[in-house]
C-alpha positions as CSV (number, residue, x, y, z in Angstrom):
1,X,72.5,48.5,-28.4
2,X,73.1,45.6,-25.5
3,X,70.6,47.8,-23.1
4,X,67.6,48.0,-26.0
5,X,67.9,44.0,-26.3
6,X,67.9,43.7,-22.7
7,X,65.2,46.0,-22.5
8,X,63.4,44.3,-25.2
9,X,64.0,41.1,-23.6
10,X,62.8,42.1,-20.4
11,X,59.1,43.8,-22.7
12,X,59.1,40.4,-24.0
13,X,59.3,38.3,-20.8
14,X,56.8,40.8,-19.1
15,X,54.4,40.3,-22.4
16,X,54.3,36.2,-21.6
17,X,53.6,36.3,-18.5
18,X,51.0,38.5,-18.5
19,X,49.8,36.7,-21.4
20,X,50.0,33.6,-19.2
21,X,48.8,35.4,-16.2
22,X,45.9,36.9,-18.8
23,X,45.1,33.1,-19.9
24,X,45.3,31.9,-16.0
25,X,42.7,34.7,-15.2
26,X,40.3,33.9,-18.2
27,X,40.4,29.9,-17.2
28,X,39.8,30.4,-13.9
29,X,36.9,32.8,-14.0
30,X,35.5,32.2,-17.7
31,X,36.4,29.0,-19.3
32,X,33.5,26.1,-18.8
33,X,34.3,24.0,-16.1
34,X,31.6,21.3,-15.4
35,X,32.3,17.3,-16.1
36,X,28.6,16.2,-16.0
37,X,26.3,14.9,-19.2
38,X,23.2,16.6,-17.7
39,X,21.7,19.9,-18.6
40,X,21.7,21.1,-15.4
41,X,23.0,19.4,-11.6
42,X,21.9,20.4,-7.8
43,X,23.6,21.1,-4.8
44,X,22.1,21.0,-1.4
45,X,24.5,23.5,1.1
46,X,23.2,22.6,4.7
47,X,23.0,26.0,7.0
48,X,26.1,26.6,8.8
49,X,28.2,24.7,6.0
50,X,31.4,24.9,5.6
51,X,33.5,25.2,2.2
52,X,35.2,21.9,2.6
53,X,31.1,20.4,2.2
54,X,29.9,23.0,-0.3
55,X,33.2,21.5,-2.4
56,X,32.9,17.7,-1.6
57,X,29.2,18.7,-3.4
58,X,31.6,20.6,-6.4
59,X,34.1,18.1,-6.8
60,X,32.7,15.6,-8.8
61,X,30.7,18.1,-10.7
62,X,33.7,20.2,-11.9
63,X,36.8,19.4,-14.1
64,X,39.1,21.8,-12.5
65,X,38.4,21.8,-8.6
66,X,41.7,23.5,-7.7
67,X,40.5,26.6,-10.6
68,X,37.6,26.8,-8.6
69,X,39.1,26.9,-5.0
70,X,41.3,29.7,-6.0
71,X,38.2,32.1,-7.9
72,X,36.4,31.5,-4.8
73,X,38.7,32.3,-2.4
74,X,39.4,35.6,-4.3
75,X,35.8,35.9,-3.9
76,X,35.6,35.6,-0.5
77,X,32.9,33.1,-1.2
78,X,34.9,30.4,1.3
79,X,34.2,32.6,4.6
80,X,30.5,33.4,3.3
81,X,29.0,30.2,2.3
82,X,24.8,29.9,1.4
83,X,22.5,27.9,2.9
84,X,20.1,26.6,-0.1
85,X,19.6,24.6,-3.1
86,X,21.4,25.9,-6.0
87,X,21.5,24.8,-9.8
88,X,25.1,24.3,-11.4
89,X,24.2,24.6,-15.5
90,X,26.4,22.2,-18.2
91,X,29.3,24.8,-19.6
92,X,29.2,27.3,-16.7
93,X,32.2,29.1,-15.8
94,X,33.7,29.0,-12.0
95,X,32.6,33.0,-11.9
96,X,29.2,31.5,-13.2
97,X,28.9,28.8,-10.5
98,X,30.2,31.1,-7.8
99,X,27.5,33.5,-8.4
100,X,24.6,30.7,-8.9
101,X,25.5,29.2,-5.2
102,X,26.1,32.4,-3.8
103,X,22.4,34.1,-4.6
104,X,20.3,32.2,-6.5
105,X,18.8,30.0,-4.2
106,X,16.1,28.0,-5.8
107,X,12.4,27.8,-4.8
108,X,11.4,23.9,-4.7
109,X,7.9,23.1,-4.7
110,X,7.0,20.4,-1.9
111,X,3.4,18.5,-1.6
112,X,1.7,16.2,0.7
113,X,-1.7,14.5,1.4
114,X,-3.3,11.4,3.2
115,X,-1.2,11.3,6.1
116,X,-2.4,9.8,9.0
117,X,-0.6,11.3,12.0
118,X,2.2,14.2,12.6
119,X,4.9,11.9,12.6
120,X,3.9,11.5,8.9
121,X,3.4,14.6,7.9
122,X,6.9,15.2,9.8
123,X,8.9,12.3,8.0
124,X,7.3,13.1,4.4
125,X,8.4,16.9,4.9
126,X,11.8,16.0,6.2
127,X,12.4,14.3,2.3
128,X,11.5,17.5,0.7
129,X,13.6,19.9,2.9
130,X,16.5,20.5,5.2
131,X,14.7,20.2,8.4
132,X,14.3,16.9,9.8
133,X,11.4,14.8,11.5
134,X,12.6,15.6,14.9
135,X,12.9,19.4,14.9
136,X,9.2,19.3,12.5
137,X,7.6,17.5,15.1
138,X,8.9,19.1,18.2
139,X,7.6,22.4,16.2
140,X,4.5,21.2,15.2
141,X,3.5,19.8,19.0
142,X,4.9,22.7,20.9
143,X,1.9,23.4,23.2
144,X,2.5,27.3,23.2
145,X,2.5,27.5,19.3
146,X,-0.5,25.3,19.6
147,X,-2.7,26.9,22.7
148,X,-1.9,30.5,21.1
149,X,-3.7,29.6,17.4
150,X,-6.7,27.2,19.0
151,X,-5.6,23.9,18.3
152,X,-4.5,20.9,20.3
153,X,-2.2,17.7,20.3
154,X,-6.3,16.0,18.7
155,X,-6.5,18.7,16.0
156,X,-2.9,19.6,15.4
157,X,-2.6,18.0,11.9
158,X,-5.4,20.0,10.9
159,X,-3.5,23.0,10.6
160,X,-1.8,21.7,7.5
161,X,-3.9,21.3,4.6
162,X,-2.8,19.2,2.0
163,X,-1.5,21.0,-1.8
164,X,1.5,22.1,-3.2
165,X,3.5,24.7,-1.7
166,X,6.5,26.7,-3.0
167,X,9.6,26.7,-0.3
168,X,13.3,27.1,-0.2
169,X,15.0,23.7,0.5
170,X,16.9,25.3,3.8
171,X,13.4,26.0,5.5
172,X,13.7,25.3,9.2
173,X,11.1,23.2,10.6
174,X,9.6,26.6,12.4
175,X,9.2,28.5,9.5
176,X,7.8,25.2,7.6
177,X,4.9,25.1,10.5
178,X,4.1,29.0,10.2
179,X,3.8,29.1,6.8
180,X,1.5,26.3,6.9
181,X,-1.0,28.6,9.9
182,X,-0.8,31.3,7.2
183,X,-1.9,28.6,4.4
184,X,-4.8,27.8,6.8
185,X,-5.8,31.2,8.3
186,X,-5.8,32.2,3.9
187,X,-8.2,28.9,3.5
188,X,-10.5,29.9,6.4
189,X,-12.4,33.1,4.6
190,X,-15.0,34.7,6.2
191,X,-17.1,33.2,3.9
192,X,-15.9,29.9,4.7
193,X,-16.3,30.5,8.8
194,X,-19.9,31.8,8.6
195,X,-20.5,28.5,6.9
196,X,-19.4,26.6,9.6
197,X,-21.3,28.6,12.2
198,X,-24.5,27.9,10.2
199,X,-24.0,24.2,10.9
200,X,-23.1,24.8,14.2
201,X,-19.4,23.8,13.4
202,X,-16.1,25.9,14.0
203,X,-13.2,25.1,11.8
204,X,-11.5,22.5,13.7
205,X,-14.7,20.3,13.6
206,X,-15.0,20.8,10.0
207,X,-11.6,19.3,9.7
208,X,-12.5,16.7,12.0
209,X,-15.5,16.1,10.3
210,X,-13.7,16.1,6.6
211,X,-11.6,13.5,8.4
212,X,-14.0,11.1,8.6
213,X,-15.9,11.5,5.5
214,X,-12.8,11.3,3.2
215,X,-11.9,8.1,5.4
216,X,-15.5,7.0,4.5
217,X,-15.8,7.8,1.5
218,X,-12.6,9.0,-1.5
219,X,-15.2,9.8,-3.8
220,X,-15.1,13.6,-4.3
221,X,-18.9,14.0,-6.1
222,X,-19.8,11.1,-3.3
223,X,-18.4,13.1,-0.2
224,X,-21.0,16.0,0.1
225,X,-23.7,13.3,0.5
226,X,-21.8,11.3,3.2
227,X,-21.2,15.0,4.8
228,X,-25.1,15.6,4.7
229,X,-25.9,11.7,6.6
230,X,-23.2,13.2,9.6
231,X,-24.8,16.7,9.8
232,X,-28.2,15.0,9.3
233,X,-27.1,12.7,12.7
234,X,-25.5,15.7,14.7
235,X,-28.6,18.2,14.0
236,X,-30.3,15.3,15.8
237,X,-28.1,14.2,18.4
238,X,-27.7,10.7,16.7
239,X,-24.5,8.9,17.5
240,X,-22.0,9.4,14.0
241,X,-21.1,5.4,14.4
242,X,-18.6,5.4,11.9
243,X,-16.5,2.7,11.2
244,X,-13.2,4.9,10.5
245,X,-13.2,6.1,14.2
246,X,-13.7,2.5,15.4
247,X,-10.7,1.9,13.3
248,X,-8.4,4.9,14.6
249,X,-9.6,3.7,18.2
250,X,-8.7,0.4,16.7
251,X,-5.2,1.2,16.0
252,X,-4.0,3.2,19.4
253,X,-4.4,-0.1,21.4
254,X,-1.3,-2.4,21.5
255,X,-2.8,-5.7,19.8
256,X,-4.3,-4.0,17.1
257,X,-1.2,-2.6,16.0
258,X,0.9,-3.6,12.5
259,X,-3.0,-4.8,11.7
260,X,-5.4,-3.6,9.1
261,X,-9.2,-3.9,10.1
262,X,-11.0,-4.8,7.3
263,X,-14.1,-5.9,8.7
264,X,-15.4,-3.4,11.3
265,X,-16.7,-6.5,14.3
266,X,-19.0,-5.7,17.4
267,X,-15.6,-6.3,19.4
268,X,-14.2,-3.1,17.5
269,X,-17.5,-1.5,18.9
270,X,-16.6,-1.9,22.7
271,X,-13.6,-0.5,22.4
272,X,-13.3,2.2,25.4
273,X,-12.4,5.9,24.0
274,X,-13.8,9.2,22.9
275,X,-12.9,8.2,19.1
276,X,-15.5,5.3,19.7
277,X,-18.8,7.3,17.9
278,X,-20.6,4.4,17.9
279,X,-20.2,4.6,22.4
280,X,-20.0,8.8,22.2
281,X,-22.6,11.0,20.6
282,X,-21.2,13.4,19.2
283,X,-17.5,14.6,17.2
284,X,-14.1,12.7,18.3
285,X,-11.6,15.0,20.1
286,X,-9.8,15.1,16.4
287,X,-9.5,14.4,13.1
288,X,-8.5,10.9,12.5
289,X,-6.5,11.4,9.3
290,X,-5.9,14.4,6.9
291,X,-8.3,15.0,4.7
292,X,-8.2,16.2,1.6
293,X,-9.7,19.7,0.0
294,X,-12.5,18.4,-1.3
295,X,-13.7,16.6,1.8
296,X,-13.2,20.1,3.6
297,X,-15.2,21.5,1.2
298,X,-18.0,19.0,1.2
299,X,-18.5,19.5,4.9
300,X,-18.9,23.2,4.0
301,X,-21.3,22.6,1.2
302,X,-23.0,19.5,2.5
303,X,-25.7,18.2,0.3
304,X,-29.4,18.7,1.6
305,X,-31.0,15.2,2.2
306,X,-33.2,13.1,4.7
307,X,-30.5,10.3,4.8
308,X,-29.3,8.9,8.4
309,X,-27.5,6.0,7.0
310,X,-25.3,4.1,4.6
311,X,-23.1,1.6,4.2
312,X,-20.4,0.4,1.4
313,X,-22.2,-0.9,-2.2
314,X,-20.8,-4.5,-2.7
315,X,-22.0,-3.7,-6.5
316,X,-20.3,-0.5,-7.0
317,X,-16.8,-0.6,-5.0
318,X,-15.7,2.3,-3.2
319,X,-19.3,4.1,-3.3
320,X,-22.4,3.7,-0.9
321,X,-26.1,3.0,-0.5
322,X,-28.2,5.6,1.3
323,X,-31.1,4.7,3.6
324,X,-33.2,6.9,5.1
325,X,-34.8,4.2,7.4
326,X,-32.8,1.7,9.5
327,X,-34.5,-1.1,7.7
328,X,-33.5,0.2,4.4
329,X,-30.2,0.3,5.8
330,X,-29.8,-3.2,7.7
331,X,-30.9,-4.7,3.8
332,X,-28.4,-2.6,2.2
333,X,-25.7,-3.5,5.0
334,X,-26.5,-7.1,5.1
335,X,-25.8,-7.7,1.5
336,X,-22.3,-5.5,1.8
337,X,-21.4,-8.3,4.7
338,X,-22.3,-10.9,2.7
339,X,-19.9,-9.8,-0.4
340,X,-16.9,-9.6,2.2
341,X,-17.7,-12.9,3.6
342,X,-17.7,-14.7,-0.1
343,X,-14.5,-12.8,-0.4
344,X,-13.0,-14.4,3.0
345,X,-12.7,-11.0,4.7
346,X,-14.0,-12.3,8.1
347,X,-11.5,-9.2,10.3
């Protein structure tokens, strides 16, 4: 009789703390463990991460953090840590959580226009993803990658047309800049390149071109006109003299920098370099800014005219007057002057 209540005892003992063990198991793995009001929270895990950062990330997103440590070492998730941007969902489990940041590493989409140089392009993308400005611009100036897919230091920001683009946060900065030569080889169609041999043009001096009517000119239905004045001047070896390569020329000298040129002066025009179209017949090296789609597109599909000139509409602000004869033109400039001098823009 003793033995069977010993035994009994013993049954008993071994029933709580499985029960316990049972209950330990189903709060560490399945219970909801997440301390945040949102619907849903990010991590960012850096490559080469260790679990100590993945869990400063976890802590104050998680009730239990000690539940959590133990699931994932039994998971072996401490010694094989993701790189990537992971989503941690109100009432999810640890199991839940180890799983999300383990494999389910989240497309982000990133975007960028109207930048100016590299460095900008650089410093926007370096918000968006891991990489940083440094390692994107040493990538996107390395001469080899450069010399092997026809492009120089000039046209180097031409490469990356401006959209919206799906990557994973933890793209390094090479992988950001070949994926951006594949977005541009897709854009350049054959279609697209016979189009630019028909205006004597190859794809870089479209781009260089877009440059400078988008600078001219942010008027989509506008910018296949402005394109026709500057195929209209090249067809006829007529200098471009446009005022948004003064202003790039402008901005590469030491005293014109921290300025903004509003007034383009006959000073501006004796400025020494090959961005100077008023001095140079012909393109620039370059493109002096990106430009967007459309202005791409308008160089491409340039509308047929007789026009050599224009200049800005004081009447009708950020569109133009076309001329076809220098007189028209030094009327319709001379009353553009005069509306920035009554508004005191004098440089």
């Amino acid at each position: 009789m003793y033995i069977k209540k010993i035994l009994w005892a013993i049954a008993l003992i071994g029933l709580v703390i499985s029960g316990a063990f049972a209950y330990y198991i189903y709060n560490a793995m399945f219970a909801p463990n997440t301390k945040f009001n949102n619907e849903v929270a990010y991590i960012e895990v850096p490559t080469n991460a260790t679990y100590l950062e993945v869990r400063s990330q976890l802590e104050p997103l998680l009730d239990d953090i000690d539940g959590f440590d133990a699931l994932a070492k039994q998971k072996k998730y401490t010694t094989n840590i993701k790189a990537g941007r992971f989503a941690i969902r109100n009432g999810m489990n640890n199991n839940a959580i180890i799983n999300s940041i383990r494999s389910q590493n989240l497309p982000i989409k990133i975007a960028f226009n109207n930048q100016h140089t590299l460095a900008d392009l650089a410093g926007r993308i370096s918000t968006q993803i891991e990489a940083d400005s440094l390692s994107l611009i040493t990538a996107m100036t390395d001469e080899a990658f450069l010399n092997k897919n026809g492009f120089n230091k000039a046209t180097a920001l031409g490469m990356y047309l401006p959209n919206s683009y799906e990557f994973f946060w933890n793209t390094s900065a090479e992988t950001f800049r070949d994926r951006m030569l594949k977005e541009y080889n897709r854009f350049w169609t054959a279609e697209r390149v016979v189009k630019a041999k028909k205006l004597n043009l190859t794809p870089n001096d479209v781009i260089t071109l877009a440059s400078i009517v988008h600078e001219e000119s942010k008027q989509a239905t506008e910018q296949p006109r402005v394109a026709g004045v500057y195929l209209n001047r090249l067809r006829i070896n007529m200098a471009l003299q446009a005022d948004p390569t003064l202003k790039f020329a402008a901005y590469q000298l030491p005293k014109y920098q921290h300025t903004v040129i509003r007034r383009v002066l006959n000073i501006h025009k004796e400025i020494e370099s090959p961005y100077n179209t008023y001095k140079y017949v012909g393109l620039p090296p370059g493109l002096i800014a990106m430009p967007d789609l459309s202005a791409v597109k308008a160089v491409l599909n340039p509308e047929k005219h007789n026009y050599l000139y224009f200049a800005a509409d004081a009447k009708r602000i950020g569109y133009h007057k076309f001329a076809k004869t220098l007189g028209q033109h030094n009327n319709n400039a001379r009353e553009y002057h005069q509306y920035l001098s009554s508004q005191g823009i004098n440089k």
